[in-house]
C-alpha positions in Angstrom: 35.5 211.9 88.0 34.6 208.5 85.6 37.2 208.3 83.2 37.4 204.9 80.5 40.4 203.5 79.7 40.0 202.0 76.5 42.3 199.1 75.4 42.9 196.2 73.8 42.5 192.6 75.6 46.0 191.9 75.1 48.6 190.6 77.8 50.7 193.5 77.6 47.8 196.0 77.4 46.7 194.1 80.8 50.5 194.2 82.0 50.7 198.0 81.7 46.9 198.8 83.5 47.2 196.6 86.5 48.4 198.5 88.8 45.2 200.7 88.2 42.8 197.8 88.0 44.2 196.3 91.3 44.4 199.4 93.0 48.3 199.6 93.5 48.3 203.6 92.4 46.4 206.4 94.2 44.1 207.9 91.3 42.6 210.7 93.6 39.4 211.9 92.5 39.1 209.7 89.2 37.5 206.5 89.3 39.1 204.4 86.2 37.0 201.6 84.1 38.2 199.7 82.0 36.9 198.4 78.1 38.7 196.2 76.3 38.1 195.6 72.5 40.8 195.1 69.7 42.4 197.8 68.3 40.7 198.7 64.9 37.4 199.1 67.4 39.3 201.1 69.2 40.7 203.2 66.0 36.9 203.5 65.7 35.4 204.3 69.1 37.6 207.3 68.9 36.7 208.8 65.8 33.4 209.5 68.1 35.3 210.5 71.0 33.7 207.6 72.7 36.5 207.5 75.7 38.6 209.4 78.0 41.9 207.4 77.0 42.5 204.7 74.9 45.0 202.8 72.5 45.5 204.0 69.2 47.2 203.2 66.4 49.8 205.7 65.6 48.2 205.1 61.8 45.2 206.1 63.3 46.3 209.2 65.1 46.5 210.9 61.6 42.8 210.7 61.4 42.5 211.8 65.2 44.6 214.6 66.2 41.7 216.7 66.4 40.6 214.9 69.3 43.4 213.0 70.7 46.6 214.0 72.1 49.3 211.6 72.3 50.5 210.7 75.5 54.4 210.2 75.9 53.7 207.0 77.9 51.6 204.0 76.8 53.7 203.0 73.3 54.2 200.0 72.1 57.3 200.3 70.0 59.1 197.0 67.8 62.3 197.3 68.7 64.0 195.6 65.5 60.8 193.4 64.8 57.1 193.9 64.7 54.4 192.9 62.8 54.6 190.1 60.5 54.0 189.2 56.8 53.4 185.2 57.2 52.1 182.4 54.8 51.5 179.0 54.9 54.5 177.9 52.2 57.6 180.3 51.9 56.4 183.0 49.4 58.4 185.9 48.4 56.8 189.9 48.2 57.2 189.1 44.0 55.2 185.7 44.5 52.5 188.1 46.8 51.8 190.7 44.3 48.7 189.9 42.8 47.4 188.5 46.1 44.6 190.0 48.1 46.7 190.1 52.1 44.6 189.3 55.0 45.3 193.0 57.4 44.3 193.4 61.0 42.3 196.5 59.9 42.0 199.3 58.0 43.8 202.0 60.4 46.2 199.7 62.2 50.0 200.4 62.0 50.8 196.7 60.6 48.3 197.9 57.3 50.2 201.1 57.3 53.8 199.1 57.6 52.5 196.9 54.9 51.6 199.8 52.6 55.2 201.0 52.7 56.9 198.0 52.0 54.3 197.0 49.1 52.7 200.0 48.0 50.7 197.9 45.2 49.5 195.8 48.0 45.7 194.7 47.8 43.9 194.0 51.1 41.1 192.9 53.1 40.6 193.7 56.7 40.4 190.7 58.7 39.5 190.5 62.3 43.6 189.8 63.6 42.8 186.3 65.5 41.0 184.6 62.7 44.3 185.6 60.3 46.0 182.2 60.9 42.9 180.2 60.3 41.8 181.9 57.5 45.3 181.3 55.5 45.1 177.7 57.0 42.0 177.2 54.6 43.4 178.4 51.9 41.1 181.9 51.6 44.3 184.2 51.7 47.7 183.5 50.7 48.8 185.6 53.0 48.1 187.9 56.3 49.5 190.3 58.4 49.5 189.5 62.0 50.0 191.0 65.5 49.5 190.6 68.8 50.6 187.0 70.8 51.2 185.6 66.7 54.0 187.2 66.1 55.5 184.9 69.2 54.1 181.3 68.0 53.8 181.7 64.1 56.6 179.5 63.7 55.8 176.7 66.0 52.0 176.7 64.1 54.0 175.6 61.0 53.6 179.5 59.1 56.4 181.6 56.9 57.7 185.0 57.7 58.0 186.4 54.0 59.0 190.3 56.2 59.4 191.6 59.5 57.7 195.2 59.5 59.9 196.3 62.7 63.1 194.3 61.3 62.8 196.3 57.7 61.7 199.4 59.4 64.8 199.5 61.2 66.9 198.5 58.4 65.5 201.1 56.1 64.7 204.0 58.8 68.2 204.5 60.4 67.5 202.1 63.4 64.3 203.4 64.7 61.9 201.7 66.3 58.7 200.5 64.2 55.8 202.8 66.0 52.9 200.7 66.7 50.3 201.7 69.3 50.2 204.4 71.5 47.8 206.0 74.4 45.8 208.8 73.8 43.9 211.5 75.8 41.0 213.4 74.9 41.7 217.2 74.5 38.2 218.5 75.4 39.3 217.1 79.3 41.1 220.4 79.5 44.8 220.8 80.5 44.5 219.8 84.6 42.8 216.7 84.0 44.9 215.4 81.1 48.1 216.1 83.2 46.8 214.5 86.1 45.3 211.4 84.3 48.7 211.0 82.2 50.7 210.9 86.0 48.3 208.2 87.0 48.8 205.8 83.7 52.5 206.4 84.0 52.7 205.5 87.7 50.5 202.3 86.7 53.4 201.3 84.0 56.3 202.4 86.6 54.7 200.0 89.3 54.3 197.3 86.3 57.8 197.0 85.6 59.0 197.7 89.1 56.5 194.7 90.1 57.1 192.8 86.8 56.2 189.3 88.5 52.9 190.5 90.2 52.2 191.7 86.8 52.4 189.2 84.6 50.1 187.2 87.1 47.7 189.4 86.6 48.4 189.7 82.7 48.7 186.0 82.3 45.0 185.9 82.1 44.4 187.4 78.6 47.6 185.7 77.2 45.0 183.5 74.6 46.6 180.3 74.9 50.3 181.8 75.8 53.0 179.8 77.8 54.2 182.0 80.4 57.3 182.1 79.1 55.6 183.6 75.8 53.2 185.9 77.4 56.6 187.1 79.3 58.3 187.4 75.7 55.5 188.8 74.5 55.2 191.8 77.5 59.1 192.4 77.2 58.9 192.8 73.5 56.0 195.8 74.1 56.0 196.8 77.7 59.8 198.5 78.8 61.4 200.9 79.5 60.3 202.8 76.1 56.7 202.1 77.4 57.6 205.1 80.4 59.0 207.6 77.8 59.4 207.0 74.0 62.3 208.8 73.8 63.5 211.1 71.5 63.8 208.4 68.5 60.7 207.0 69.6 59.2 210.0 68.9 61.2 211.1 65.7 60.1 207.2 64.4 56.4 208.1 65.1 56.5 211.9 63.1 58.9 210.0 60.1 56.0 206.9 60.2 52.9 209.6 59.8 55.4 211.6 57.1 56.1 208.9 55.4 52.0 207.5 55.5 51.1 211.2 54.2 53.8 211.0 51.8 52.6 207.8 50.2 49.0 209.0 49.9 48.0 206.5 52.7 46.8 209.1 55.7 46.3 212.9 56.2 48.9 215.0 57.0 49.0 216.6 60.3 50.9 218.5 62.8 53.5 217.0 65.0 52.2 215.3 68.1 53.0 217.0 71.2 53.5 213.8 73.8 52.1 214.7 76.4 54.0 213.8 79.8 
């Protein structure tokens, strides 16, 4: 059976799927593929059900639950930091408030994270890797970055005015800041979604058991990365949280789509069920 994993062409995206791309796990009967696109395509992709599995947004799982599972593997989770709010001169959220912010799109968990703190926030979606370049000339004042950024903002001369996962965990008794998740499509029927979610979770497992032989193999779509920042970058959103979110993790996930349904900003919906 063909079955597409959908994900972004991130380092730690690549970190986590290796051991399926280079054949380290037995997957049985399924042959995996791999597409790779950045994360508010992806958000997209699966409002049409377009793959078997793919990263999400845990923003975007509000508008998707009747087609995606969560699985309890897969999450990228900010452990006391996250996505930033950055800007070319030090700027404070006051200085910011009649400023149109550069987001990394619509449905991503940064937007969502940004909403929160600034709930008068205006926005335009931005595709995330021309954020920096598009402050640089002076067509935003601001911008809300992810990805490999959020390891080399400083060194390209920008301001941190908040860290999402650093307020979140201030304001949110200590949780984690829920970012991006894996999710599985429910029309695959229960056998197949158990057995698919074993075979991802063995692929993480042998990623961090093989973190060297990994990070090889990830290096490749570190975008300009040191290796000592694509490692950063893979320990900051590939651990041991990545195996299990555990039962904060998943309390920070159902208090983040709350409090997005609670501001007006997504749908309410049921409780994800995690699927192991």
């Amino acid at each position: 059976m063909k079955v597409v994993i959908a994900h972004s062409p991130d380092s730690d995206d690549a970190f986590m799927h290796f051991a399926i791309g280079e054949g380290k796990v037995d997957t049985g009967e399924y042959q995996f593929d791999h597409m790779m696109a950045d994360i508010e395509t992806l958000n997209r992709h699966a409002v049409e059900g377009r793959h078997e599995v793919t990263a999400i947004s845990i923003h975007a799982y509000a508008h998707l639950s009747d087609q995606y599972a969560l699985l309890n593997h897969g999450a990228s989770m900010g452990e006391g930091y996250g996505p930033l709010l950055i800007t070319k001169e030090p700027r404070t959220r006051e200085d910011l408030s009649d400023q149109v912010i550069a987001v990394p799109g619509e449905w991503t968990s940064a937007a969502l994270a940004l909403k929160l703190w600034m709930p008068e926030a205006k926005t335009e979606v931005v595709p995330f890797d021309e954020i920096m370049q598009r402050i640089d000339s002076g067509e935003f004042e601001a911008g809300v970055i992810i990805h490999e950024g959020q390891v080399t903002y400083e060194d390209e001369g920008y301001h941190s005015v908040v860290d999402f996962g650093e307020w979140w965990a201030r304001t949110q008794d200590g949780l984690p800041l829920p970012l991006g998740g894996n999710a599985i499509r429910r029309d695959l029927g229960e056998t197949h979604i158990r057995e698919i979610s074993r075979i991802l979770r063995e692929s993480i497992a042998y990623a961090l058991e093989h973190r060297e032989e990994a990070l090889q193999y990830a290096e490749q779509y570190n975008r300009g990365l040191t290796r000592e920042q694509t490692d950063q970058f893979v320990g900051m959103y590939v651990n041991q949280r990545t195996l299990d979110y555990g039962e904060d993790g998943r309390e920070a996930v159902c208090r983040f789509l709350r409090m997005g349904a609670g501001s007006g900003a997504v749908p309410e919906v049921a409780e994800p069920e995690f699927i192991v």
